[in-house]
C-alpha positions in Angstrom: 128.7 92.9 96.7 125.2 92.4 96.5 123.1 92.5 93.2 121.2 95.6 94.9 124.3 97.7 95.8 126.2 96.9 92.3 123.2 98.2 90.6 123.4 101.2 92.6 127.0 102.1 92.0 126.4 101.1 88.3 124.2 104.0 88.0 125.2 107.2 86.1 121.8 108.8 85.7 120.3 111.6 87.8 120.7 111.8 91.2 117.2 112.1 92.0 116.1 109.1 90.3 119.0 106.9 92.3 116.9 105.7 95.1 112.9 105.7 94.9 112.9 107.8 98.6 114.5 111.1 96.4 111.8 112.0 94.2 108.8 110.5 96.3 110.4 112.2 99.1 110.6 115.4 97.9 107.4 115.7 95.7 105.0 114.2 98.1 106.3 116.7 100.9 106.3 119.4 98.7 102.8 118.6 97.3 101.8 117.7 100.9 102.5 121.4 101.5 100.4 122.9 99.2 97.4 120.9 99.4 96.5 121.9 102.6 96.3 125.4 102.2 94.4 125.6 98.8 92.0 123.7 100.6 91.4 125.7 103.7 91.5 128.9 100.9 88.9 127.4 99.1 87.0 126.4 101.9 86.6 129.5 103.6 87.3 132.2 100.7 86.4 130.0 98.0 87.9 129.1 95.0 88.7 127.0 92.0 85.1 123.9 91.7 88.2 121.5 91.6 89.6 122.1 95.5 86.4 120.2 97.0 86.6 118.7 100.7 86.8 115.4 98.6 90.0 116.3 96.8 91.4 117.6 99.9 90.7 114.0 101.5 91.9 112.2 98.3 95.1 113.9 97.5 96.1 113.6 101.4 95.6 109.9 101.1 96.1 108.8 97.2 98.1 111.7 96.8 100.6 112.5 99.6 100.7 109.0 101.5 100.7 106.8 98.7 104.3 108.9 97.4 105.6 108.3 101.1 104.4 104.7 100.8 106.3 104.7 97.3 109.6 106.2 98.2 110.0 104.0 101.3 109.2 100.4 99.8 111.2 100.9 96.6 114.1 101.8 98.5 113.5 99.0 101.2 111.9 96.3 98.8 115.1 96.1 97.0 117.5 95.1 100.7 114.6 92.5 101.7 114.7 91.0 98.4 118.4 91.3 97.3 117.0 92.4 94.2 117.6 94.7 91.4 116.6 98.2 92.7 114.0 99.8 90.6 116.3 103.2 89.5 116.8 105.2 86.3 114.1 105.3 84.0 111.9 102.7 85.4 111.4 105.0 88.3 111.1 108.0 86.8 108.2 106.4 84.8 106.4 105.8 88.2 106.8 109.3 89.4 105.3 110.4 86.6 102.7 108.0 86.5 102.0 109.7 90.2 102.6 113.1 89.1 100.0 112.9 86.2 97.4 111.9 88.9 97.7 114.9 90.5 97.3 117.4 87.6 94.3 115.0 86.5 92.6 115.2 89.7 93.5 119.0 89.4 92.0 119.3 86.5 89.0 116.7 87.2 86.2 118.7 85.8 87.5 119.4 82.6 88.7 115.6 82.1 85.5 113.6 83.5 85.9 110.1 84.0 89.3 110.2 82.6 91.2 112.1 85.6 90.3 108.7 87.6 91.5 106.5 85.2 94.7 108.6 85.0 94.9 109.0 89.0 94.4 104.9 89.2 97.4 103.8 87.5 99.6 105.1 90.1 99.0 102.9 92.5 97.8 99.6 90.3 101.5 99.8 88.7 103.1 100.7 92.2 101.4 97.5 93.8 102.5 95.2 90.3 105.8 96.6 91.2 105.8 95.5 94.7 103.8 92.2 93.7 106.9 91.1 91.4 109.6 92.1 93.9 108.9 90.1 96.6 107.2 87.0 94.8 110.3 86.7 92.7 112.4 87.3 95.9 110.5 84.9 97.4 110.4 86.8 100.1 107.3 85.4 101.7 107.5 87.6 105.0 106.4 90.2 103.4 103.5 89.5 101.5 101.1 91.4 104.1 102.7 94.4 102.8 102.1 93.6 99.3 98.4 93.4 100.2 98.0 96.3 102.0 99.6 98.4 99.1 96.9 96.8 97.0 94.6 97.3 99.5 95.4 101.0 99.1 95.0 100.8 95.2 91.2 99.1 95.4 90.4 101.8 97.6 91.9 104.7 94.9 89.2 102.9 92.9 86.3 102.5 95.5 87.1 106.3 95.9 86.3 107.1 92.3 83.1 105.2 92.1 81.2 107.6 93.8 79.2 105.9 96.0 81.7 104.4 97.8 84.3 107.0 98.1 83.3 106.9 102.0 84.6 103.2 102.1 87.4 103.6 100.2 88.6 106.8 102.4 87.7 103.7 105.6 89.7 101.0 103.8 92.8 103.3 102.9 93.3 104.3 106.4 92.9 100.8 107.8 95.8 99.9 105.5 97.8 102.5 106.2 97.1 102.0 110.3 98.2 98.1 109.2 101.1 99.4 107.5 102.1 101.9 110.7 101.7 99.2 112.9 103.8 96.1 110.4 106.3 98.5 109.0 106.7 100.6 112.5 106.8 97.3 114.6 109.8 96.4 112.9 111.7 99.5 112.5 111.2 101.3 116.0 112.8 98.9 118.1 115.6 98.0 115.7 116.6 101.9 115.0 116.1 102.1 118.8 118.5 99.0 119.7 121.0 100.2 117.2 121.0 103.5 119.0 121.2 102.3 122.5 124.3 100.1 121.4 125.9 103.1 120.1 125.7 104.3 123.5 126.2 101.4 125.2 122.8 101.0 126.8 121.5 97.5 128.1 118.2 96.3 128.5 116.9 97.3 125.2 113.3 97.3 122.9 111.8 94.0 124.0 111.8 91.2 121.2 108.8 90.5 118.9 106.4 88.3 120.6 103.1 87.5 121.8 102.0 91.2 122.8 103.0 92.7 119.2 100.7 89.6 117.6 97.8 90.6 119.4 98.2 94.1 119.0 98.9 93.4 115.0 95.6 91.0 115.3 93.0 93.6 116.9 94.3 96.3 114.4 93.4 94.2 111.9 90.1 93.0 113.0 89.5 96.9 114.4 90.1 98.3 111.2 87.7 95.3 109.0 84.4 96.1 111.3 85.4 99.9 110.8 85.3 99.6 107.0 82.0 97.7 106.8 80.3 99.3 110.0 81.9 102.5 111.0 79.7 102.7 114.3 78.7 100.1 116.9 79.4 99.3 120.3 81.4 95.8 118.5 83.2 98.3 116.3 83.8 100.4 118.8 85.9 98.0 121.8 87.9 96.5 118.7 89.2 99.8 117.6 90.0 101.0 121.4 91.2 97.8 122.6 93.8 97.9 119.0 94.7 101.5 120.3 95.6 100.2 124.4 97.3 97.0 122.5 99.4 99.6 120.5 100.4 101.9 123.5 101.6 98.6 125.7 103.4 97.3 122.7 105.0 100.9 122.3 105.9 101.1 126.4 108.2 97.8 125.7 110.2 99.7 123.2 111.8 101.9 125.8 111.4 104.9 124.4 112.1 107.0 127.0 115.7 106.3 127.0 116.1 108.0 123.5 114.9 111.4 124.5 118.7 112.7 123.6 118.3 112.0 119.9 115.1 113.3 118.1 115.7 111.1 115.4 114.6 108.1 117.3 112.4 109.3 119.9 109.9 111.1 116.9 109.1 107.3 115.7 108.4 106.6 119.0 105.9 109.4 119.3 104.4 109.2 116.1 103.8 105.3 117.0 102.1 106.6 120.2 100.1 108.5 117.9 98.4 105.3 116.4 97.6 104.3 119.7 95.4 107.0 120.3 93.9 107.4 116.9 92.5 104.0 117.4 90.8 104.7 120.9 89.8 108.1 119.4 87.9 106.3 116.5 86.6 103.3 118.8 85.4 106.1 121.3 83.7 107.8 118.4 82.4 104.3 117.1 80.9 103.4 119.9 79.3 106.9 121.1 79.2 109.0 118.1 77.1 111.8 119.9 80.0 111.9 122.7 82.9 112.1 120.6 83.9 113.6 117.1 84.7 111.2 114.2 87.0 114.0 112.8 89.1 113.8 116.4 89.8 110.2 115.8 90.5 110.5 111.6 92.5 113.5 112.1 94.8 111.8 115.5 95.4 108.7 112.5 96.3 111.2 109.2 97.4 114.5 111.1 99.2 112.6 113.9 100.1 108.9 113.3 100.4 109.5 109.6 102.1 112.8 109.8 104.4 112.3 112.5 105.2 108.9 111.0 105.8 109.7 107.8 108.8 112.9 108.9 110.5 110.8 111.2 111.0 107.9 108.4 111.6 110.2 105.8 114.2 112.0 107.5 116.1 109.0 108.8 116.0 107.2 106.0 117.0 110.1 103.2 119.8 110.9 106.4 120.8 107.3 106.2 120.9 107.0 102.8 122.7 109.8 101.4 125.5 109.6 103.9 124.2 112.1 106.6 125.2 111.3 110.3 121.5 109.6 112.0 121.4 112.9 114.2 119.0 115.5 113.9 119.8 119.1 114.0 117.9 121.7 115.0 116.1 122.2 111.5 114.6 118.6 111.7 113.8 119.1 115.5 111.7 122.2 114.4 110.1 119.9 111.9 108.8 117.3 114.5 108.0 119.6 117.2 105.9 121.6 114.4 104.0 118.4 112.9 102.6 117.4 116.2 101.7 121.0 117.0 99.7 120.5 113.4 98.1 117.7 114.8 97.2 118.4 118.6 95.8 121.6 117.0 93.5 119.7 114.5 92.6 117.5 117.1 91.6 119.8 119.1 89.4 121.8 117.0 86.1 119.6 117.4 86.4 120.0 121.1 86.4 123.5 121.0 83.5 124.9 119.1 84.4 128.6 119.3 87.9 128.3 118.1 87.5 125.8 116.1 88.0 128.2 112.7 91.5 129.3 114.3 92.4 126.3 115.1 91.8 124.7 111.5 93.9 127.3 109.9 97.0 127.2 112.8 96.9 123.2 112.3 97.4 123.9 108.5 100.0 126.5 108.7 102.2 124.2 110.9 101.5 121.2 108.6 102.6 123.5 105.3 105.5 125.1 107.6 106.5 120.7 108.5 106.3 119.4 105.3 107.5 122.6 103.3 110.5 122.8 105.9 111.5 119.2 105.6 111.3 119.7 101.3 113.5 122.8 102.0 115.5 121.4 104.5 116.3 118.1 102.7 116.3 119.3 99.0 120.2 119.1 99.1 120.1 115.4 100.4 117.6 114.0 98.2 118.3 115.7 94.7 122.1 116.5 95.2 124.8 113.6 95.3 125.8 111.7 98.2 129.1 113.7 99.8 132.4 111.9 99.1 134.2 110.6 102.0 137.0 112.8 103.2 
């Protein structure tokens, strides 16, 4: 028995705070939920100085992301490392370290400068986490994640200092394509092989190899010359040629055999998804008065980001608390719903006249996703495991 799983079955304190996916899980969707509709109140009724088109942006990212980001890596960190697991108290010390973030940015005007400060440490403790993890672990391969988490932090803090909120809002989202695109690489076609095993399926996900380097290598250099020069024709070819790169590597995965089990084929889509936020962003990059910026930003948060973030969620909180790795019709309604959320939001900069309907459909089925999978999933990630029979 590993140092990781003795830990785990050591453990005698709340369920929720057994594994880092339950809370971050369950509070990011649920939050997830409800910013998005306090913002499109505010923004068309108006309301509360505090719900700005900045928060909005902020709490999506720094908010609802980074807990996703959270709940994933502390549960994952722990089997790549062979580690203790970071349970218990520890844990529930980060939650609340990202739960007082969001009442501070709530509650931004009354605390100044101080709501950043208290927002910041979220992420700055979340990376130190991660930083000690894997460097005691030794666990060299994953060091470009460790980055990109503190990546994400120095962008919190870029988006604080005023004047470069706009870069930090560039360099999150060029981390968390880089994370997609690491993170997904690896788990798409190993949750896919397992599946076709189960099912005895040959010729499966093709291995790791030249393709996946350069498509890793062009999302990297796409998303650098988008943080420091947003448009150009240079800027522009990086990002769309990272985008085509992603949809070849994604057509090797064979993810058309897996349309029988949601539960596999929604990583599949949401990867697709990445593809063609990059190609919407170089198109935009390259001729801004052709093509929306928002098309390209929202295909990467409302549809690579969103899509990605259900499918891992629910397979991993199914995995983990003893669930069979099949979706029922609740979690199907979940995916189906996301991506309507995000073709809808997509579409709204393409159609002028509807574009105040389509805002407010694309936030109802985000709310309905993100709120269904809390609902859905409440039992699984705050309620113990099920014995065996």
């Amino acid at each position: 028995m590993t140092s990781t799983s003795a830990a785990r079955r050591a453990y005698e304190g709340p369920t929720l705070f057994s594994y880092g996916f339950r809370p971050f899980f369950l509070f990011g969707a649920a939050w997830s939920a409800l910013v998005v509709p306090l913002w499109l109140f505010s923004y068309f009724h108006g309301g509360p100085a505090a719900l700005t088109r900045e928060w909005h942006i902020h709490e999506m990212i720094f908010g609802f992301l980074a807990a996703v980001i959270a709940g994933f890596l502390t549960t994952a960190v722990p089997n790549w490392t062979g580690r203790m697991p970071v349970i218990g108290a520890p844990l529930a010390v980060l939650v609340s370290l990202w739960g007082s973030g969001r009442v501070a940015m709530l509650f931004q005007d009354l605390l100044g400068p101080m709501a950043a400060m208290i927002d910041s440490l979220f992420l700055i403790a979340f990376a130190a986490v991660i930083w000690r993890e894997v460097l005691a672990g030794r666990n060299w391969r994953n060091l470009p994640v460790c980055g990109l988490v503190t990546l994400l932090a120095l962008a919190n803090i870029a988006f604080h200092l005023r004047v470069a909120d706009e870069l930090g809002v560039r360099l999150a989202l060029g981390a968390a394509s880089l994370l997609i695109a690491l993170i997904g690489g690896r788990i798409i076609p190993s949750f896919t092989r397992n599946w076709m095993k189960t099912r005895g399926l040959e010729s499966g996900p093709a291995l790791f190899g030249m393709i996946d380097r350069v498509a890793l290598g062009l999302t990297g250099l796409g998303a650098a010359l988008w943080v420091m020069a947003p448009t150009g024709t240079l800027t522009g070819v990086a990002l769309a040629l990272a985008g085509a790169a992603h949809l070849v590597r994604l057509s090797r995965w064979r993810g058309r055999q897996t349309l029988a089990e949601p539960l596999v084929w929604i990583l599949h889509l949401g990867y697709g998804w990445l593809g063609a936020a990059l190609i919407l962003l170089g198109a935009a990059a390259a001729a801004p008065d052709l093509v929306a910026r928002s098309a390209g930003i929202h295909a990467l948060t409302a549809g690579a980001v969103g899509v990605m973030t259900l499918a891992v969620m629910s397979r991993a909180t199914r995995g983990h608390s003893g669930r069979p790795l099949t979706a029922g019709w609740a979690t199907t309604a979940i995916y189906l719903t996301i991506n309507a959320a995000a073709l809808l939001r997509v579409a709204a900069p393409f159609i002028p006249n509807l574009q105040t309907g389509l805002l407010i459909a694309s936030g109802l089925a985000w709310s309905l996703a993100f709120g269904g999978f809390a609902v859905a999933y409440y039992g699984m990630l705050a309620l113990p495991r099920p014995r065996a029979a």
